[in-house]
FIPA-124275 format. One record per atom (N, C-alpha, C): residue number from 1; residue in one letter; chain; atom name; x, y, z negated. Coordinates in steps of 0.05 Angstrom, whole numbers, always signed. Layout:
N
<atom><k>NUM</k><r>A</r><c>A</c><a>CA</a><u>X</u><v>Y</v><w>Z</w></atom>
...
//
This chain:
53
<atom><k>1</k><r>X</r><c>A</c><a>N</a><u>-195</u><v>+1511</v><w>+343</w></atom>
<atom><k>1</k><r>X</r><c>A</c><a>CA</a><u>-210</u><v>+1492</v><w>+358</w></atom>
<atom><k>1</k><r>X</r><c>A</c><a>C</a><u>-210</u><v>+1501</v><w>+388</w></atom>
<atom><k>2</k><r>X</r><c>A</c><a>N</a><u>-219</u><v>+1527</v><w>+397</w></atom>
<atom><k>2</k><r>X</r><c>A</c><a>CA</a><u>-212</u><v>+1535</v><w>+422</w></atom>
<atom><k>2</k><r>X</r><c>A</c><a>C</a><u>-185</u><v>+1530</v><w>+434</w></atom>
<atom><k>3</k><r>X</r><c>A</c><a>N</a><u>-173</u><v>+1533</v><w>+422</w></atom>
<atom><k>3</k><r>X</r><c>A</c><a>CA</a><u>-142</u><v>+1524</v><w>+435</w></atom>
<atom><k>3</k><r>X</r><c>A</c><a>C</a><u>-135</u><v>+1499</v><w>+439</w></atom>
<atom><k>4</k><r>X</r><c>A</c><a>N</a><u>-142</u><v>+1483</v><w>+421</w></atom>
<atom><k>4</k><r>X</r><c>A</c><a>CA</a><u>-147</u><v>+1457</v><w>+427</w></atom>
<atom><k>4</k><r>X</r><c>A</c><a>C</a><u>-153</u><v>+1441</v><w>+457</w></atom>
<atom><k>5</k><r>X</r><c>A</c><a>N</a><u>-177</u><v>+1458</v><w>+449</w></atom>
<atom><k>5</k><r>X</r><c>A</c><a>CA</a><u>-197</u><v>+1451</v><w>+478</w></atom>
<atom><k>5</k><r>X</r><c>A</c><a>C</a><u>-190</u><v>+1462</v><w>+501</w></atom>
<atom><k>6</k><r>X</r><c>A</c><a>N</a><u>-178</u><v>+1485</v><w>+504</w></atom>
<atom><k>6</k><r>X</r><c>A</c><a>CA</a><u>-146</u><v>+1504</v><w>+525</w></atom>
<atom><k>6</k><r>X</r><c>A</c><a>C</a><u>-135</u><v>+1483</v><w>+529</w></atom>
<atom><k>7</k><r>X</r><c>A</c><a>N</a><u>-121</u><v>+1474</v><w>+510</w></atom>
<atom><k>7</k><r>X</r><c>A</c><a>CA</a><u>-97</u><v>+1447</v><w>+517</w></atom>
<atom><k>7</k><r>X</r><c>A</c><a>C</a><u>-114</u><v>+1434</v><w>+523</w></atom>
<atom><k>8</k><r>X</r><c>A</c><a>N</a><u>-129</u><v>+1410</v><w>+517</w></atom>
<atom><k>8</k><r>X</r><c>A</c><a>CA</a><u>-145</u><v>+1385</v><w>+540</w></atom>
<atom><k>8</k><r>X</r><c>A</c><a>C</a><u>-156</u><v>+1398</v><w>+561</w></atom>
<atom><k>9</k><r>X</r><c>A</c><a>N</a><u>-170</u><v>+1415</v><w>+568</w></atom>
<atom><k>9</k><r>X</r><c>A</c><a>CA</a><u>-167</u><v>+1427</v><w>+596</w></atom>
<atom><k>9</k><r>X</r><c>A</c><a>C</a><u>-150</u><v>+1435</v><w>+618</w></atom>
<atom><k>10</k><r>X</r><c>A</c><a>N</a><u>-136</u><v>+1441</v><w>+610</w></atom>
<atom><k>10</k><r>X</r><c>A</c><a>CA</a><u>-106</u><v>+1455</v><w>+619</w></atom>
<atom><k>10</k><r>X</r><c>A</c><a>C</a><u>-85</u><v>+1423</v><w>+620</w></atom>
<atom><k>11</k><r>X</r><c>A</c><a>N</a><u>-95</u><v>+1404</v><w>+605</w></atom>
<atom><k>11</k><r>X</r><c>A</c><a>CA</a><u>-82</u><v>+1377</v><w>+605</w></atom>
<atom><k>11</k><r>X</r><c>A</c><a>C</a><u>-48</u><v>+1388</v><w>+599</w></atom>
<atom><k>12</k><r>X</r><c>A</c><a>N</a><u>-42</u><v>+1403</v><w>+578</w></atom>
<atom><k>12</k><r>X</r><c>A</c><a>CA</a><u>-22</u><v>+1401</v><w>+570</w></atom>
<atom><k>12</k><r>X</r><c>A</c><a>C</a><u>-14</u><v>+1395</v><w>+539</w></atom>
<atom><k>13</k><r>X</r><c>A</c><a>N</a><u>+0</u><v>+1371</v><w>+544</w></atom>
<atom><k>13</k><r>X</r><c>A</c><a>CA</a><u>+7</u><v>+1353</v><w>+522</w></atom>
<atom><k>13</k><r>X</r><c>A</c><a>C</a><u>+20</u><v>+1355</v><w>+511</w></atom>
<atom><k>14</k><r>X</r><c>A</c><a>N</a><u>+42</u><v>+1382</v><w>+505</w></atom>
<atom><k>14</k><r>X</r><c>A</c><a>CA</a><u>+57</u><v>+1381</v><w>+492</w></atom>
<atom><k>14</k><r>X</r><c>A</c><a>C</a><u>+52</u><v>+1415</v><w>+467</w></atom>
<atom><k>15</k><r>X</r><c>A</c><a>N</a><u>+30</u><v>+1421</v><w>+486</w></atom>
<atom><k>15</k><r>X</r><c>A</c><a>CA</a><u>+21</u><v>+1445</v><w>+468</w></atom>
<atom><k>15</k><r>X</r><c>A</c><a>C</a><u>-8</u><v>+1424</v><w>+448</w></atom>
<atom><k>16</k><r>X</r><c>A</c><a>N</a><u>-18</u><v>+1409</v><w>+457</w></atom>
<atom><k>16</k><r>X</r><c>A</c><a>CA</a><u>-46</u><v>+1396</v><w>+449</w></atom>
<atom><k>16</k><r>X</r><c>A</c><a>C</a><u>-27</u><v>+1374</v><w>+426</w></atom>
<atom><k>17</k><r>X</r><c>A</c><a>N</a><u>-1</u><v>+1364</v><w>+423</w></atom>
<atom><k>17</k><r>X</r><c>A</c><a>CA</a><u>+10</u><v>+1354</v><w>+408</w></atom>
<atom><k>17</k><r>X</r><c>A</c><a>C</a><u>+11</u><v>+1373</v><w>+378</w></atom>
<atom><k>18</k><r>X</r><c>A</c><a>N</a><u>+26</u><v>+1395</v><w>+387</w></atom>
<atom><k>18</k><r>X</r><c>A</c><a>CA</a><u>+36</u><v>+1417</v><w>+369</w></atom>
<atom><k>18</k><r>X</r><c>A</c><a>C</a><u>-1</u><v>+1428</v><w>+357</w></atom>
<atom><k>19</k><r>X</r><c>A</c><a>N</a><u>-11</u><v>+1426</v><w>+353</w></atom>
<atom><k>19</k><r>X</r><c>A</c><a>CA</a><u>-42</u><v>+1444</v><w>+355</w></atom>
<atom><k>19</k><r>X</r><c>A</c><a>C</a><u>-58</u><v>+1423</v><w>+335</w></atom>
<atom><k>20</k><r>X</r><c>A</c><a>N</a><u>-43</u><v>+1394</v><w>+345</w></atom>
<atom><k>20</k><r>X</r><c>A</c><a>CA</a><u>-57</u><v>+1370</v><w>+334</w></atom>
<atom><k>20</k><r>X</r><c>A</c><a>C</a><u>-51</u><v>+1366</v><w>+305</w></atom>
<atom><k>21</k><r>X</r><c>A</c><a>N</a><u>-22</u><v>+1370</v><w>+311</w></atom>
<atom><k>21</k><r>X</r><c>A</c><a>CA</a><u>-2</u><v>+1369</v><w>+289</w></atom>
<atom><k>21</k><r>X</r><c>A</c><a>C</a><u>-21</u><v>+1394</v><w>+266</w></atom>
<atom><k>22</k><r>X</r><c>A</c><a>N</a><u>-15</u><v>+1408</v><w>+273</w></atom>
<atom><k>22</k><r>X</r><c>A</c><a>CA</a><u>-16</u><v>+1437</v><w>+260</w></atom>
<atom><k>22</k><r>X</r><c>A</c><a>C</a><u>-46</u><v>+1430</v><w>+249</w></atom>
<atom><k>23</k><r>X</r><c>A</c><a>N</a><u>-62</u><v>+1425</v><w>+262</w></atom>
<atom><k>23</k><r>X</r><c>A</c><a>CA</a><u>-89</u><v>+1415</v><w>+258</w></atom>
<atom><k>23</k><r>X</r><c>A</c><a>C</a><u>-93</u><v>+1399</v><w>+229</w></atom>
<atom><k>24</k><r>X</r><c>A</c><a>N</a><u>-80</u><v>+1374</v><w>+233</w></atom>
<atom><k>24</k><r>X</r><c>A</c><a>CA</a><u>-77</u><v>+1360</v><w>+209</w></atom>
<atom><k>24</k><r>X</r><c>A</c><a>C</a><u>-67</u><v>+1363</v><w>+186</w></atom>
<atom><k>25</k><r>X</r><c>A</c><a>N</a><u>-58</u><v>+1382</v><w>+190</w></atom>
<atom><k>25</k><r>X</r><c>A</c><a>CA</a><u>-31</u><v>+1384</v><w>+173</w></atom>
<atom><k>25</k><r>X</r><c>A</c><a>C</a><u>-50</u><v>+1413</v><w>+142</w></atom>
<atom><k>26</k><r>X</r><c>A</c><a>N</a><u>-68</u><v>+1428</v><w>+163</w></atom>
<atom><k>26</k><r>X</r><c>A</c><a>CA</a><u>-87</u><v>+1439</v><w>+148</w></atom>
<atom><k>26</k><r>X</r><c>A</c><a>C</a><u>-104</u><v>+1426</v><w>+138</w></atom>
<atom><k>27</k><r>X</r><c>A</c><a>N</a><u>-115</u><v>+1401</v><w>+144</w></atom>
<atom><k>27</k><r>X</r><c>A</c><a>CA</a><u>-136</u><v>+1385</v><w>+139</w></atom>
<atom><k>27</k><r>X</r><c>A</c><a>C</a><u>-129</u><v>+1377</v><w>+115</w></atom>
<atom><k>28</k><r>X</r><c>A</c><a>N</a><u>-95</u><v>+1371</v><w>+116</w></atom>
<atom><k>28</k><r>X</r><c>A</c><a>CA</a><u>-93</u><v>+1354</v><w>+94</w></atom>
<atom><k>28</k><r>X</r><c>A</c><a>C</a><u>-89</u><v>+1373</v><w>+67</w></atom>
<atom><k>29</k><r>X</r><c>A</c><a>N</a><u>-89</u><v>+1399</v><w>+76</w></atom>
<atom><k>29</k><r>X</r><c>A</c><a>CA</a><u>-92</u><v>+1407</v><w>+50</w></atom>
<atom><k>29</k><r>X</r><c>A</c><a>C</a><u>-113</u><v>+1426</v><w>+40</w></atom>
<atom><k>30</k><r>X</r><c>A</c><a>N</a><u>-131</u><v>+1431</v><w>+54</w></atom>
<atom><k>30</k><r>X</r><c>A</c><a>CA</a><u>-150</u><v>+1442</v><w>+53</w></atom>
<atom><k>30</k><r>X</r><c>A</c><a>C</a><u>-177</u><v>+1435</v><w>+39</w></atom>
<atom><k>31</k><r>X</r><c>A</c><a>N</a><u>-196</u><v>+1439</v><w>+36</w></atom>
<atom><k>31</k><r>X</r><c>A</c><a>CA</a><u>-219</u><v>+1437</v><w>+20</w></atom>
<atom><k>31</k><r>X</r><c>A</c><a>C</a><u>-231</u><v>+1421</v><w>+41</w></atom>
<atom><k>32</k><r>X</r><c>A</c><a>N</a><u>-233</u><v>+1400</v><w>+37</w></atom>
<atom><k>32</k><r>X</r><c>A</c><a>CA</a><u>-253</u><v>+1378</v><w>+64</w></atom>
<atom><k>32</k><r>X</r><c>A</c><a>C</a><u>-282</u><v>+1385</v><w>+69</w></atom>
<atom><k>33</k><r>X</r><c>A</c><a>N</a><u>-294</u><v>+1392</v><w>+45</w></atom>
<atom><k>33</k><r>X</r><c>A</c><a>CA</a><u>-335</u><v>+1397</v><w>+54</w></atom>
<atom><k>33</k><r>X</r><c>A</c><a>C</a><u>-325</u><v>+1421</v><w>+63</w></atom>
<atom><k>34</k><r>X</r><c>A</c><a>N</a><u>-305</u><v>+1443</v><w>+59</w></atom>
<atom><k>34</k><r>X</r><c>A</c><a>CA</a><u>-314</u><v>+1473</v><w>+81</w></atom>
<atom><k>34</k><r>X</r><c>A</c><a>C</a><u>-306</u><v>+1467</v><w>+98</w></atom>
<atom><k>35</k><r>X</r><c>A</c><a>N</a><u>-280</u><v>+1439</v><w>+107</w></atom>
<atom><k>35</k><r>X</r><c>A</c><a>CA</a><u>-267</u><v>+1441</v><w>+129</w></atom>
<atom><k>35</k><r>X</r><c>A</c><a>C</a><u>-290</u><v>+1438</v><w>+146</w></atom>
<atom><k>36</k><r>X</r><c>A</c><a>N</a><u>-307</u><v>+1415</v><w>+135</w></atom>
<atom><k>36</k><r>X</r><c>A</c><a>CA</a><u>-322</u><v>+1393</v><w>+157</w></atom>
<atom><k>36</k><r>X</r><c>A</c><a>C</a><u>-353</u><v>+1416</v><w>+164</w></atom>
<atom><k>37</k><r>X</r><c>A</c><a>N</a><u>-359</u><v>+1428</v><w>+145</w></atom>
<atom><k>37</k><r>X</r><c>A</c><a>CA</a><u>-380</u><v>+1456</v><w>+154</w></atom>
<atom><k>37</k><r>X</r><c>A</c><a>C</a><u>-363</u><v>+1470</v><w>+171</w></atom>
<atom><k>38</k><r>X</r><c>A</c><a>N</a><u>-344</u><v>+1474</v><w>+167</w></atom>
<atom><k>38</k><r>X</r><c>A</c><a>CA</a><u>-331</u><v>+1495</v><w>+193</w></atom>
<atom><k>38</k><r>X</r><c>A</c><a>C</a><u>-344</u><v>+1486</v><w>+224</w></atom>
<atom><k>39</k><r>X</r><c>A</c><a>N</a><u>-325</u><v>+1461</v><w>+223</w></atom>
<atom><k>39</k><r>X</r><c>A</c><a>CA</a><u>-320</u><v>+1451</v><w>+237</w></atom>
<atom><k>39</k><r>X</r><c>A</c><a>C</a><u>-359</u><v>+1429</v><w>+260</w></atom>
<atom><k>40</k><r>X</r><c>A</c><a>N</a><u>-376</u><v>+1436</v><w>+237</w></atom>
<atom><k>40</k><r>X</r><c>A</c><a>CA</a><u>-405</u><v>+1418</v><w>+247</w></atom>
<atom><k>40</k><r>X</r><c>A</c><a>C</a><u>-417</u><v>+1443</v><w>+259</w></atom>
<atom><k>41</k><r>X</r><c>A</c><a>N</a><u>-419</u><v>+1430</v><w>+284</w></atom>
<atom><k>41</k><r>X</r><c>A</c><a>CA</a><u>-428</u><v>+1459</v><w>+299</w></atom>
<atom><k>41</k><r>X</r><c>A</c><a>C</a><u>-459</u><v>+1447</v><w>+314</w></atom>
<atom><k>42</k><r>X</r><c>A</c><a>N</a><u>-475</u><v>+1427</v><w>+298</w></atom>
<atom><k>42</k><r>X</r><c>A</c><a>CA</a><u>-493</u><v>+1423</v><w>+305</w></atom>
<atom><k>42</k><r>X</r><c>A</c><a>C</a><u>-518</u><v>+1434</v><w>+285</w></atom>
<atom><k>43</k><r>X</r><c>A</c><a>N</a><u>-499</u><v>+1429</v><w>+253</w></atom>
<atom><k>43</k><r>X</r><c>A</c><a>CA</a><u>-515</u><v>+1451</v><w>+232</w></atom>
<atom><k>43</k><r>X</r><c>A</c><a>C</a><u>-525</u><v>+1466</v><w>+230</w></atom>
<atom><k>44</k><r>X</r><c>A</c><a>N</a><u>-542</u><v>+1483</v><w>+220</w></atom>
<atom><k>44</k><r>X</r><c>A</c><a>CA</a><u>-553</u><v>+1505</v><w>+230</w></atom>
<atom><k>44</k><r>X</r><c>A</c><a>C</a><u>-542</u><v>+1529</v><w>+200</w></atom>
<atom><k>45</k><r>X</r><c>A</c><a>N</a><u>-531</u><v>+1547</v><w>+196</w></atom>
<atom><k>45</k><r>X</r><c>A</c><a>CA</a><u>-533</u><v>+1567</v><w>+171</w></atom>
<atom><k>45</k><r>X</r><c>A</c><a>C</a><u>-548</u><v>+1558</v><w>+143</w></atom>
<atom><k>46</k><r>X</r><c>A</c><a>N</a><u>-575</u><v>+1555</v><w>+154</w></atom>
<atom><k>46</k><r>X</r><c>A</c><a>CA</a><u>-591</u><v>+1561</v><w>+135</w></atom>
<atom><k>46</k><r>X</r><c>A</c><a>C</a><u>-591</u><v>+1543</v><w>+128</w></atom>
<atom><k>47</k><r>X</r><c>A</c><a>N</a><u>-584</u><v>+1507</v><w>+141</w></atom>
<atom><k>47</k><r>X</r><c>A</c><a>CA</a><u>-594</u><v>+1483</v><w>+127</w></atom>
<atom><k>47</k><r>X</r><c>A</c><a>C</a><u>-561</u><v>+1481</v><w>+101</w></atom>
<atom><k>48</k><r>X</r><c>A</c><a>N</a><u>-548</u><v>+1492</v><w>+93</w></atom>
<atom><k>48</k><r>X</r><c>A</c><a>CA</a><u>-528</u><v>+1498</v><w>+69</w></atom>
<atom><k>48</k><r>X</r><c>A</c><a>C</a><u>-543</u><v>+1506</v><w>+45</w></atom>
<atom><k>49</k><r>X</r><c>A</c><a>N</a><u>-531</u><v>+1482</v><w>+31</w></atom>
<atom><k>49</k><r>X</r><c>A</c><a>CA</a><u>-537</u><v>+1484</v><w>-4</w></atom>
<atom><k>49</k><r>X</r><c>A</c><a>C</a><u>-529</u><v>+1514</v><w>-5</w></atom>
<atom><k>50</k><r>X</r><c>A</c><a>N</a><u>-546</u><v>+1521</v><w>-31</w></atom>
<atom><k>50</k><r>X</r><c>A</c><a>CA</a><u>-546</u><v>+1552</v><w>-36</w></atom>
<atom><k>50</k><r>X</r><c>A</c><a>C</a><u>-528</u><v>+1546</v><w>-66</w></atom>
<atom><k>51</k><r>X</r><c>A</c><a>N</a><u>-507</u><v>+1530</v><w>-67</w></atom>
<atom><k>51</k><r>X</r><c>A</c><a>CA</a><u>-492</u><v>+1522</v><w>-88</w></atom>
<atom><k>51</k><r>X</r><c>A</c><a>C</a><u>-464</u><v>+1544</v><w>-81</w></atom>
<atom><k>52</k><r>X</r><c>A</c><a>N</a><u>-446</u><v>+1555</v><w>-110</w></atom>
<atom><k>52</k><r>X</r><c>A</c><a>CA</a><u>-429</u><v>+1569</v><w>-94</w></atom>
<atom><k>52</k><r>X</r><c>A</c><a>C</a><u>-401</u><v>+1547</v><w>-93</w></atom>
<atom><k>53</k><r>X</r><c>A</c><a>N</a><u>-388</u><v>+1561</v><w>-78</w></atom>
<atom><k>53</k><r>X</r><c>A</c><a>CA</a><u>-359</u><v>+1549</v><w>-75</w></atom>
<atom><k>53</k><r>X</r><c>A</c><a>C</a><u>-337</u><v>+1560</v><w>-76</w></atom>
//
């Protein structure tokens, strides 16, 4: 995600393509509820089910 945000800052589109790509491409095979906890950076730790995974 930092790099990401490197590329839209930096406004280069051809590394922010490759990153995007690469991005999705994990999404699509990854576990979606850890992706989307990774990724919620408004959450707080402690508000996570104490369920395991």
């Amino acid at each position: 995600m930092v790099a990401i945000a490197e590329a839209v800052r930096d406004q280069d589109e051809r590394v922010l393509r490759r990153l995007l790509a690469r991005f999705a491409e994990q999404a699509a095979i990854t576990d979606l509820p850890a992706l989307r906890d990774a990724l919620d950076t408004t959450r707080q730790h402690s508000d996570r089910p104490s369920g395991g995974r």
